[in-house]
C-alpha positions in Angstrom: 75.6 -67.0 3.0 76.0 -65.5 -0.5 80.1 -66.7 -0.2 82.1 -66.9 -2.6 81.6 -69.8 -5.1 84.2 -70.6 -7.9 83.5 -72.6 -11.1 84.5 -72.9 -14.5 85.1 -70.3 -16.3 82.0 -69.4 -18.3 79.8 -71.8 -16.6 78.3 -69.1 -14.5 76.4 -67.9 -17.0 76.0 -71.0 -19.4 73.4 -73.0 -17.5 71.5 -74.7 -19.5 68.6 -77.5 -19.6 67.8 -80.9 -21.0 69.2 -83.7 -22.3 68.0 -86.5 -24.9 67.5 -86.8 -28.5 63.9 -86.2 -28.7 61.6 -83.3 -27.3 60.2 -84.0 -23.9 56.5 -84.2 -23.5 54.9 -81.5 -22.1 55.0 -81.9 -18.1 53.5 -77.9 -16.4 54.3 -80.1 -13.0 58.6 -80.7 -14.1 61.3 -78.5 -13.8 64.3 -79.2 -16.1 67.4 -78.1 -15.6 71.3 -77.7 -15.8 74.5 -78.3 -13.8 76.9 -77.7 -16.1 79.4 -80.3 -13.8 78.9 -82.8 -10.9 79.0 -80.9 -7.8 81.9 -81.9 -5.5 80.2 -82.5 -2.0 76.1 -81.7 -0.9 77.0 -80.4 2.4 76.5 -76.8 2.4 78.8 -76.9 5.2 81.8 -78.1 3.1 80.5 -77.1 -0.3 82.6 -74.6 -1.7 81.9 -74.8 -5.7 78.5 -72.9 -7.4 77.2 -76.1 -8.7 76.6 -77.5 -5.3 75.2 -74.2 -4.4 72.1 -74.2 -6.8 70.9 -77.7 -5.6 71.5 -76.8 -2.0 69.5 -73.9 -2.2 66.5 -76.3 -3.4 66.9 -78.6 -0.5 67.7 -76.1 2.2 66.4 -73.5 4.3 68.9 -70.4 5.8 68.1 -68.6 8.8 67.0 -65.7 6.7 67.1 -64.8 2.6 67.6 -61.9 0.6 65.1 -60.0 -1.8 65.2 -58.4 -5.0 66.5 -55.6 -3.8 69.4 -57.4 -1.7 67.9 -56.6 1.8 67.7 -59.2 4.4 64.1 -60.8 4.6 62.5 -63.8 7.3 63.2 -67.3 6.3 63.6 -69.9 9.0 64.4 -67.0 11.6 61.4 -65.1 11.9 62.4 -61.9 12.9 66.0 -61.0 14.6 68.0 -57.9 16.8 71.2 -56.8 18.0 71.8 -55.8 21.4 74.8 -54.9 23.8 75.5 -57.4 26.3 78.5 -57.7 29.3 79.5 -61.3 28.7 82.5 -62.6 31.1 83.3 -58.8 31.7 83.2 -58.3 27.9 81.4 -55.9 25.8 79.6 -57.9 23.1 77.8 -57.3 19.9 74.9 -60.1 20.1 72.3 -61.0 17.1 69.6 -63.1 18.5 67.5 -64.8 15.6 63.9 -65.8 16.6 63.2 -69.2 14.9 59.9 -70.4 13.4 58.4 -73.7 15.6 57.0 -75.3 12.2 60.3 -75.8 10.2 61.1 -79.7 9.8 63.7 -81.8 8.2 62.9 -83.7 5.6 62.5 -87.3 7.9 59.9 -85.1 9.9 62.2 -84.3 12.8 62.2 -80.8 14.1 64.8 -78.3 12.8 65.5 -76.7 15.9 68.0 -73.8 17.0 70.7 -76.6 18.5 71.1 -77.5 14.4 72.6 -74.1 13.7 74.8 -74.4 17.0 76.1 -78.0 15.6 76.3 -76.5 11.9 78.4 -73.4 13.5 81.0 -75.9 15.4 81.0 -78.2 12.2 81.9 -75.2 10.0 84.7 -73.9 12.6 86.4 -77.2 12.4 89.1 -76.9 9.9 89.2 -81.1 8.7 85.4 -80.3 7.7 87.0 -77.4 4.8 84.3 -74.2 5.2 87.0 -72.5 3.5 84.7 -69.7 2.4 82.4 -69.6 5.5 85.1 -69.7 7.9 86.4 -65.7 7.3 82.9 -64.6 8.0 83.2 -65.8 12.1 86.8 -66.0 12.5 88.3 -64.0 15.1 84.5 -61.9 15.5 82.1 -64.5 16.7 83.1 -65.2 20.5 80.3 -68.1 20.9 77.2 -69.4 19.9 74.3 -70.4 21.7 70.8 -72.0 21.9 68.9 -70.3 25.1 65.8 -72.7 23.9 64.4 -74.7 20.9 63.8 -71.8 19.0 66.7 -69.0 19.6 69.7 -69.0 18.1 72.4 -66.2 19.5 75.6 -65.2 17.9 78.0 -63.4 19.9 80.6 -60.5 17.9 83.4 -59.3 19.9 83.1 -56.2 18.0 80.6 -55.2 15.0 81.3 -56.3 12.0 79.7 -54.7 8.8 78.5 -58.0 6.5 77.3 -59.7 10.1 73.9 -60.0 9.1 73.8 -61.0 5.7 76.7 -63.3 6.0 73.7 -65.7 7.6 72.1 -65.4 3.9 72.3 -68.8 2.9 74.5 -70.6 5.7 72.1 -73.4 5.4 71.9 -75.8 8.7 72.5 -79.5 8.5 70.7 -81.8 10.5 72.4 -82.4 13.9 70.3 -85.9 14.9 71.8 -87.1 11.4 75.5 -86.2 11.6 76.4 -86.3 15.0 76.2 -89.9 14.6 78.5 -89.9 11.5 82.1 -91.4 12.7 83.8 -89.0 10.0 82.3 -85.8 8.9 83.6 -85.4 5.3 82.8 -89.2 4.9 78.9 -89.3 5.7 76.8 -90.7 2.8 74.4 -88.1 3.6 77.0 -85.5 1.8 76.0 -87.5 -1.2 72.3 -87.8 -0.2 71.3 -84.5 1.8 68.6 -84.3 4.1 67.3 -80.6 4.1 64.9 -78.8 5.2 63.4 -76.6 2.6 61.2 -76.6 -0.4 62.7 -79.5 -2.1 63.2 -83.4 -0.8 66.4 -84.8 -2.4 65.5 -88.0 -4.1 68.8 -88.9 -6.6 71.8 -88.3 -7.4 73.1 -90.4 -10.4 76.8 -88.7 -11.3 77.3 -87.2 -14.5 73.6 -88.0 -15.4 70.8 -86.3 -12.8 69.9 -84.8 -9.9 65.8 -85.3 -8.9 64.3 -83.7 -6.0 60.5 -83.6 -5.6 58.2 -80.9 -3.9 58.0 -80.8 0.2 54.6 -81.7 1.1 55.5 -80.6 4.5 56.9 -77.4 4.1 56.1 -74.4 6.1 55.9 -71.7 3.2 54.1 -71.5 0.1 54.0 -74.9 -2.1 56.4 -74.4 -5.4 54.3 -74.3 -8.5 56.6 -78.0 -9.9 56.2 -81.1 -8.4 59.6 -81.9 -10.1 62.9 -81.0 -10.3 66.2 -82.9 -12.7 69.3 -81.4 -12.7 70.5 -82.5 -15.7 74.3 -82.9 -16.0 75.8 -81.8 -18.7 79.6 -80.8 -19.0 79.5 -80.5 -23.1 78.9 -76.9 -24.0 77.9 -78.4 -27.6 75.6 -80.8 -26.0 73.7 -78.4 -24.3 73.1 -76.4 -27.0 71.6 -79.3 -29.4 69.7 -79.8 -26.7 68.5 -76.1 -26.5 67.7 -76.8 -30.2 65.7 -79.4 -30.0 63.5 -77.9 -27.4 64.6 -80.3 -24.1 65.1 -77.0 -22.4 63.0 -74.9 -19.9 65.8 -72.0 -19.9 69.0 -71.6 -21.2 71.7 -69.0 -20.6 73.3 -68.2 -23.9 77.0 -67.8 -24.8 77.2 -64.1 -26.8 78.4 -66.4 -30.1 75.4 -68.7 -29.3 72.7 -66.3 -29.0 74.2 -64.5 -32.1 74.2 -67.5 -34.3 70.7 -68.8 -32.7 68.1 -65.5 -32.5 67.1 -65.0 -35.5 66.2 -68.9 -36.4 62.6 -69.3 -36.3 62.4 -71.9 -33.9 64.0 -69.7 -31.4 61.9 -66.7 -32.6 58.8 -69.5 -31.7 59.7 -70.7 -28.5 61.7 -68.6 -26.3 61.9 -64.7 -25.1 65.0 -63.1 -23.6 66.2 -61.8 -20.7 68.9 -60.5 -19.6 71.3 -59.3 -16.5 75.0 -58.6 -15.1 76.0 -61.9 -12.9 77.9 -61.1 -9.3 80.7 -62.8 -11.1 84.4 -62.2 -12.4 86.4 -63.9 -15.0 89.7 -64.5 -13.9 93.4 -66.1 -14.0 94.6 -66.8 -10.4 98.7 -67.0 -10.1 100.5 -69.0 -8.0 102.4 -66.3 -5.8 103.8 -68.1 -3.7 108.3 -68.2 -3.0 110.0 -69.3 -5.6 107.5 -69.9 -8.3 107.3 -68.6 -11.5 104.8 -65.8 -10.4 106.2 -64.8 -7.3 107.4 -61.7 -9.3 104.9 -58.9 -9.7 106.4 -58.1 -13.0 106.1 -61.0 -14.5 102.0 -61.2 -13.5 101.8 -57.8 -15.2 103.5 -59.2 -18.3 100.8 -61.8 -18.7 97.9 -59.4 -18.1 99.5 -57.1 -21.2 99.6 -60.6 -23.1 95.7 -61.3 -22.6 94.1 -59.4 -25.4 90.9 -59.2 -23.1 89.4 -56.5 -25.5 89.5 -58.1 -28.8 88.1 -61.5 -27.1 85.4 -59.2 -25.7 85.0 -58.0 -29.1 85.6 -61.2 -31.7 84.3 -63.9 -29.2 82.0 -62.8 -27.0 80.4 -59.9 -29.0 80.5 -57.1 -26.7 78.6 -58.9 -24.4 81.3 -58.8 -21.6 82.5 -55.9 -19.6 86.5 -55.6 -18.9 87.8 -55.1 -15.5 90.2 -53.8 -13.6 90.2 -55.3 -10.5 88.2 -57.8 -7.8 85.1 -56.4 -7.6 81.9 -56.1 -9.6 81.8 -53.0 -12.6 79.6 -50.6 -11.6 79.1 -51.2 -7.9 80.2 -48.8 -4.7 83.4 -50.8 -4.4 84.3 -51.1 -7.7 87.5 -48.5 -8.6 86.7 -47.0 -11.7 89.4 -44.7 -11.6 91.9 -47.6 -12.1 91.6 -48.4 -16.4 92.0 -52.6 -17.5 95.8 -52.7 -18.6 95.9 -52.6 -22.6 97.2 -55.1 -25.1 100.9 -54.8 -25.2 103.2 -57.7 -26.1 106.6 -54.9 -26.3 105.6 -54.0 -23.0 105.1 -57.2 -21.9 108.0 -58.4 -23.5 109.7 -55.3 -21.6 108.7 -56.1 -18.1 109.8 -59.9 -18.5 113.1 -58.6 -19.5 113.2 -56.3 -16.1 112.5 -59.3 -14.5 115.5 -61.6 -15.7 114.0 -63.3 -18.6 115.5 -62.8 -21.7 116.4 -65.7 -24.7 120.3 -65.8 -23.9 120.6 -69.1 -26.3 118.8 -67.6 -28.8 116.2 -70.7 -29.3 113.4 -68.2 -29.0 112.6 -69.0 -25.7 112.8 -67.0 -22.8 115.5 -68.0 -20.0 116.5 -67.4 -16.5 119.1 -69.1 -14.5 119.4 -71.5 -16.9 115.8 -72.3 -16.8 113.0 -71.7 -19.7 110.2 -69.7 -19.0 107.4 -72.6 -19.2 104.4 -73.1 -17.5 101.1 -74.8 -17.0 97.6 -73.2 -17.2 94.5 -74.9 -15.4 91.2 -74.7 -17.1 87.7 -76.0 -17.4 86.0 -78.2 -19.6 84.4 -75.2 -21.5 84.4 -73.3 -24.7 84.9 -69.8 -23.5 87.9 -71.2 -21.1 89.6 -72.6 -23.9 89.2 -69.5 -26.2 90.3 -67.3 -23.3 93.3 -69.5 -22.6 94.1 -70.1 -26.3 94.4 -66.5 -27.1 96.5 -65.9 -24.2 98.7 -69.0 -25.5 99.5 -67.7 -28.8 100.3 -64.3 -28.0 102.9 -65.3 -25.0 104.3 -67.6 -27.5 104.9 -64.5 -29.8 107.7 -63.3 -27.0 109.2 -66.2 -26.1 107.2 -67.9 -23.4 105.9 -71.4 -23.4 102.4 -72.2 -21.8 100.3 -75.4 -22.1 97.0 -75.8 -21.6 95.9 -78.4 -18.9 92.1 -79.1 -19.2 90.6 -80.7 -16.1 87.2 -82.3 -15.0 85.8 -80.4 -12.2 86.7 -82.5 -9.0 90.5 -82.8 -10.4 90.6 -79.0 -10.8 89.0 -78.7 -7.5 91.5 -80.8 -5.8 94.4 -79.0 -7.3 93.1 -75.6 -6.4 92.7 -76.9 -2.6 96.3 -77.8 -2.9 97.8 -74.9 -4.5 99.1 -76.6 -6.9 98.8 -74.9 -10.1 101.1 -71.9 -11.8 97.9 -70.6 -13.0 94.1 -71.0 -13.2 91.3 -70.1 -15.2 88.1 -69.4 -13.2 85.2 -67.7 -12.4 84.6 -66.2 -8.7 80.7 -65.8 -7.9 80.9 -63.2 -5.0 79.0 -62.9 -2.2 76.4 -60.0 -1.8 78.3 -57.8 0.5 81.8 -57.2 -1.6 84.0 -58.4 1.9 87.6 -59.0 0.5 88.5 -60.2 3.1 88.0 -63.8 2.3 90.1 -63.7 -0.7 92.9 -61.7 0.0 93.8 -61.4 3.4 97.0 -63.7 3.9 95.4 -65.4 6.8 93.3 -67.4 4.5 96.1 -68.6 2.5 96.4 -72.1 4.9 92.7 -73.1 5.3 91.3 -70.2 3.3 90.2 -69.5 -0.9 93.0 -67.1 -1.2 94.8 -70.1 -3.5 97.1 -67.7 -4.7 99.2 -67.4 -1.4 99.2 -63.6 -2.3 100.2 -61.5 1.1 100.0 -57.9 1.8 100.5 -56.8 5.3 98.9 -53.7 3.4 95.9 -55.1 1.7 95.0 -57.3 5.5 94.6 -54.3 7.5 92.4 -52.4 5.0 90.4 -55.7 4.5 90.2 -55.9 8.5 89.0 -52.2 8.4 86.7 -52.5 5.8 84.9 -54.9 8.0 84.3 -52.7 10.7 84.1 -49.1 8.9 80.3 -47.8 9.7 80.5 -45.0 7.2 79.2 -46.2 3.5 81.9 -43.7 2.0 84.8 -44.3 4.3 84.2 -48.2 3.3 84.2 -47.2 0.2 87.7 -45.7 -0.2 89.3 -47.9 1.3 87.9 -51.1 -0.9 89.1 -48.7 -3.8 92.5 -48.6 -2.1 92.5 -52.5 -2.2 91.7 -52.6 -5.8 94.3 -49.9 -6.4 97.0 -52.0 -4.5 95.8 -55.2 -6.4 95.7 -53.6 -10.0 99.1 -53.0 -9.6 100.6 -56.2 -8.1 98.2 -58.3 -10.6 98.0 -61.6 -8.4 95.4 -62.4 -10.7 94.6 -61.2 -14.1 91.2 -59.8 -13.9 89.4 -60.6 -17.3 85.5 -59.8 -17.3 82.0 -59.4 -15.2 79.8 -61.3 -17.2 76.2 -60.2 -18.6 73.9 -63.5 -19.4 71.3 -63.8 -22.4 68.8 -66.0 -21.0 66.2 -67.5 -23.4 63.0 -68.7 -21.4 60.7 -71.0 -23.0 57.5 -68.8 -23.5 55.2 -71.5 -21.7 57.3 -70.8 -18.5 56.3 -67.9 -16.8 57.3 -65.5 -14.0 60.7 -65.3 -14.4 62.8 -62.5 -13.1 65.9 -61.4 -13.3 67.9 -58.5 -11.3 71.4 -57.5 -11.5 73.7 -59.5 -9.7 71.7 -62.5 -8.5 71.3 -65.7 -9.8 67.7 -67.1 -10.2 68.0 -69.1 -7.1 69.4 -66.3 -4.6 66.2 -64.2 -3.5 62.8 -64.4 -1.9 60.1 -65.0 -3.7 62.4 -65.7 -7.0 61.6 -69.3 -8.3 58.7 -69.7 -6.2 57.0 -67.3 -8.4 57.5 -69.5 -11.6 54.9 -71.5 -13.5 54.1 -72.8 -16.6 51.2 -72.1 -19.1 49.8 -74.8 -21.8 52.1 -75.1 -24.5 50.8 -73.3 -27.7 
């Protein structure tokens, strides 16, 4: 399921490779590379974060997979059909996937149609936190079924646009292994998967590795590495001295990285570039909910005239970002480009707080209300760009009379509190599925057990997401996603920052690399399978 995935801002694109103080020997059968934090769970029913995602997609196999041009291809279903049924006097939409018979976990038992069943129930269970796989089935998938061994049926109580592709990496979990678990959440096989793809989990030590090795058994083609470590590296520094001294097999570059880094000859020697826009937006998420400092939307739109998103764009991140407007990806169908990014404007920031209620009535040059200063707390990530962003934002509220500190957190802690809602703001990163679905984030029936964190609610904004669901006609969907981002650019429950474009330098022994816009290296068929290494010059 190409859900959404949150991380830290900036790590999206800053994965890099390698670890150690001295060059690693040349190895054409190992894979190094990067998790740029531990992921939180190895469930890919409860997984939520990007980091999880990546390893995942090693170790498992979905139902079906996408290809470079985003369209839905066989994986572990081998082919698939909709058909009209009467079921119980209803009228339903059902998708029957035909399953290959030659598909095995990795402890050699079967994976069978009754494992998708049990993974559907687990995910629908809300103590076992599918918070971003849950909106794809709720309220539009009736049942689910297993006729035999190998045919899986999903039954839609009406049809429902993203249906299809929302079974893009859903990856199954063994249903012999974790029906035997007393609690879900608390399996140690969440910490040590057994999957059913290319890749056989091996290790997982945290904050140091993860190692998988090559599937001897698997149905497809055999990978070209014998070999993959996830290194884990949280340091942005640390990754980059060890870009430098050559312990990588690719790294994404920050824009002031590859600036400061291109021309050096070791670079020159080693590594060619490629490059790409990420299905990814920068972000800061305000708490909306009664009472908070945020429940205003005037005072959101005073801090997105405070972020001086162009001159970061600009001074920080050379050009290389693209502003936005709103909560899809520039450039694409449901992207509003008739709605312009909000300028730089501390007076009318200033001007909007002061419509608001907040206004310096003891003259100590912070802003008050109620007899309460306007202070607050921003969460971010352990990263360079996060801090610059947030820093920049800092200084300029400052310049009007507001107070914010900066709260840097260590993934699971800012995980947790995100899961919570317990934040005034957050800075973050959304990687979005393939099919731009709102729905997910913003509809106020995901604020309980849902990603919309922000506890934003718009009786408007639900039913268009609910309609954009079922709207056939490409154009009609269309305008009414461009009414969403209309509606959201102008109550600013987050402050939409930048789509990312990553720099990726490829060592120029590995070869058959790929990009396309908006997917990650690990999101399409054939993608990494088609990688290999050369001997080293």
């Amino acid at each position: 399921m190409k859900s959404l995935r949150y991380v830290y801002l900036g790590l999206i694109v800053f994965f890099t490779i390698g670890c150690g103080s001295t060059e690693l020997p040349y190895d054409p059968k190992t894979l190094y590379l990067h998790l740029p934090s531990n992921p939180t769970i190895l469930n890919p029913v409860s997984s939520v974060d990007l980091y999880a995602s990546v390893v995942e997609y090693k170790v498992f196999d979905s139902l079906i997979e996408l290809d470079s041009n985003m369209q839905p291809v066989p994986c572990v279903a081998k082919s698939w059909e909709w058909t009209r049924e009467m079921v119980n006097g209803t009228n339903m939409y059902v998708l029957t996937f035909h399953l290959r018979d030659d598909v095995y976990w990795h402890d050699g038992v079967k994976n069978t149609a009754h494992d998708f069943v049990y993974t559907f129930e687990m995910i629908m269970k809300p103590e076992n936190m599918a918070q971003n796989k849950i909106p794809s089935f709720e309220n539009l998938v009736v049942k689910v079924d297993a006729p035999d061994d190998f045919t899986f049926r999903v039954y839609y109580n009406r049809l429902h646009i993203p249906a299809l592709i929302s079974w893009d990496g859903l990856f199954p979990i063994p249903k012999h292994i974790y029906e035997k678990e007393p609690v879900f959440l608390d399996s140690p096989y969440n910490r040590a998967p057994v999957g059913n793809g290319e890749y056989v989990f091996v290790e997982w030590k945290p904050a140091i590795s993860i190692t998988m090795v090559k599937n001897t058994n698997y149905w497809r083609e055999q990978p070209q590495f014998d070999k993959i470590v996830y290194r884990i590296i949280s340091d942005d520094n640390a990754a980059l001295a060890a870009f430098k001294k050559g312990l990588l097999d690719y790294k994404t570059l920050r824009p002031e990285e590859f600036e400061n880094e291109k021309n050096k000859q070791y670079f020159t020697n080693n590594y060619y570039v490629l490059y790409s826009q990420l299905r990814s937006f920068y972000h800061i998420t305000w708490n909306c909910k009664e009472d908070s400092l945020f429940e205003d939307k005037l005072v959101r739109l005073a801090m997105t005239y405070a972020s001086d998103r162009y001159s970061l764009n600009e001074n920080y991140f050379h050009g290389k970002m693209t502003v936005i407007s709103g909560p899809f990806i520039y450039g694409e169908w449901a992207y509003n480009k008739s709605i312009e990014p909000l300028p730089f404007n501390l007076e009318k920031s200033k001007q909007l707080l002061a419509q608001a209620g907040w206004k310096d009535s003891d003259s100590n040059g912070i802003l008050d209300k109620d007899g309460k200063e306007f202070k607050f707390e921003l969460l971010l990530g352990q990263t360079l760009s996060g801090e610059a962003i947030a820093q920049n934002l800092k200084e300029n509220l400052a310049k009007i009379g507001v107070i914010m500190e900066m709260r840097v957190l260590e993934w699971s802690a800012f995980d947790g509190r995100l899961k919570e809602h317990s934040f005034e703001g957050a800075l973050f990163a959304w990687s979005t599925g393939t099919d731009p679905d709102p729905f997910d984030l913003w509809h106020s029936s995901q604020i309980k057990n849902g990603v919309n964190y922000s506890e934003y609610a718009n009786p408007e904004i639900d039913k268009l997401c609910e309609m954009g669901r079922m709207e056939l006609n490409p154009e009609k969907r269309a305008e009414l996603y461009h009414k969403v981002h209309k509606i959201l650019a102008e109550d600013q429950p987050m402050t939409f920052l930048f789509v990312p474009n990553a720099i990726i330098a490829v060592k120029k022994e590995l070869q058959g690399v790929k990009v396309y816009p908006g997917l990650n290296f690990h999101e399409y068929y054939p993608g990494f399978l088609e990688w290999y290494k050369i001997e080293k010059k």
